[in-house]
N, C-alpha and C positions, 0 to 999 in steps of 0.2 A: 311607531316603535313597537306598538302592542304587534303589531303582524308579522316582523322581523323575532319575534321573541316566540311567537306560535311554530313560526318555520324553521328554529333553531330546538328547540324542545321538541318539536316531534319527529325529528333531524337525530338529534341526539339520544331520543327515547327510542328508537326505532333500531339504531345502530346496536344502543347497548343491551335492550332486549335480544336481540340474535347473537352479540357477544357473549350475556352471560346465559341464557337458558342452556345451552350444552353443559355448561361450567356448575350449575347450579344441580343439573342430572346427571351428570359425571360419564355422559356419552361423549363419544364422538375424538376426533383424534387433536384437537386444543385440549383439552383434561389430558389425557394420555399422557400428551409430550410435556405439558408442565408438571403431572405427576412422574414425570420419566428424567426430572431435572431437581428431583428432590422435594418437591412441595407435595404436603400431605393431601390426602383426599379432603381430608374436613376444610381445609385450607382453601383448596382450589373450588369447594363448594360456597365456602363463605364468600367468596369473591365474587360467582357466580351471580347468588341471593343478591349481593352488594348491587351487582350492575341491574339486575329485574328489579331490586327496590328503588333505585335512581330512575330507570325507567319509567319504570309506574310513576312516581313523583313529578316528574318531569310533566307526563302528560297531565295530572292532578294540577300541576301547578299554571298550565293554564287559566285556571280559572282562581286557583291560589296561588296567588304569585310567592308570596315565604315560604311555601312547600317545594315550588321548582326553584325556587333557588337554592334552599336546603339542599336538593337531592343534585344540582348539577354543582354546588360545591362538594358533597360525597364523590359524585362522580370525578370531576378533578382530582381527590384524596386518593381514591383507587387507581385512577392512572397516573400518577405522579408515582405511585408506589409501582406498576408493572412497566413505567419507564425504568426507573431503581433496577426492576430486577432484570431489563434486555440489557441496559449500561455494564451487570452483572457478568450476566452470559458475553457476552462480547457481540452480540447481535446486530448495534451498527457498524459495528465493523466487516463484519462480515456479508459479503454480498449474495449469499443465499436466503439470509434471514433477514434481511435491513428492510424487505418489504413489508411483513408481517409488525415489524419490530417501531415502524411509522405509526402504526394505527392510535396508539395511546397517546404521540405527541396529537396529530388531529385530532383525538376527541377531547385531550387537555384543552387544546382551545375551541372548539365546540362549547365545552361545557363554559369555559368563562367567558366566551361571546353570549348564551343560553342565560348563563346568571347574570350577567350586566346588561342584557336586554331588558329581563324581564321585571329587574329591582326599577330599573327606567320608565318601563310602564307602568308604574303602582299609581 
């Protein structure tokens, strides 16, 4: 179980490292379009930090398993919430953005396959 929970944390830390550092430096054209849909810059920064702290935790929590669980239940928290807000936008609905608009329901379960591995291996 311990090596299913390795492969799922740095699975998941890997993803939301590259989702939130843009978000977190308010480059690149993800910040843009979410500040372009009303959400503040502090906002769309907090979210960023949110997903590089899950990250980081996640790999942490390899060797501490209460810290990646911590952080891949944050991570869940943050994407339950940018599910919220594509259900918002009308995103699955629409089939130019229903691909972008996927990624939060996969890391949702990323993240709780990642926490249920890894409470397993204690």
């Amino acid at each position: 179980m311990y090596i299913a929970a390795v492969i799922l944390s740095v699975v998941l830390a890997l993803a939301s490292l590259a989702a939130g550092a843009p978000k977190a430096q308010l480059k690149g054209s993800v910040p843009d379009e979410l500040m372009g849909k009303g959400l503040s810059a502090g906002l769309v920064r907090l979210i960023g930090v949110s997903e590089v702290a899950a990250g980081a935790g996640l790999i942490a929590g390899i060797w501490w398993q209460p810290l990646g669980i911590a952080a891949a239940a944050g991570m869940l928290v943050v994407m339950l919430g940018a599910i919220g807000y594509h259900v918002k936008w009308g995103d699955y609905a629409d089939a130019a953005s229903r691909g972008a608009a996927t990624a939060p329901v996969l890391f949702s379960l990323l993240a709780v396959a990642a926490g249920a591995t890894l409470a397993a291996s204690q």
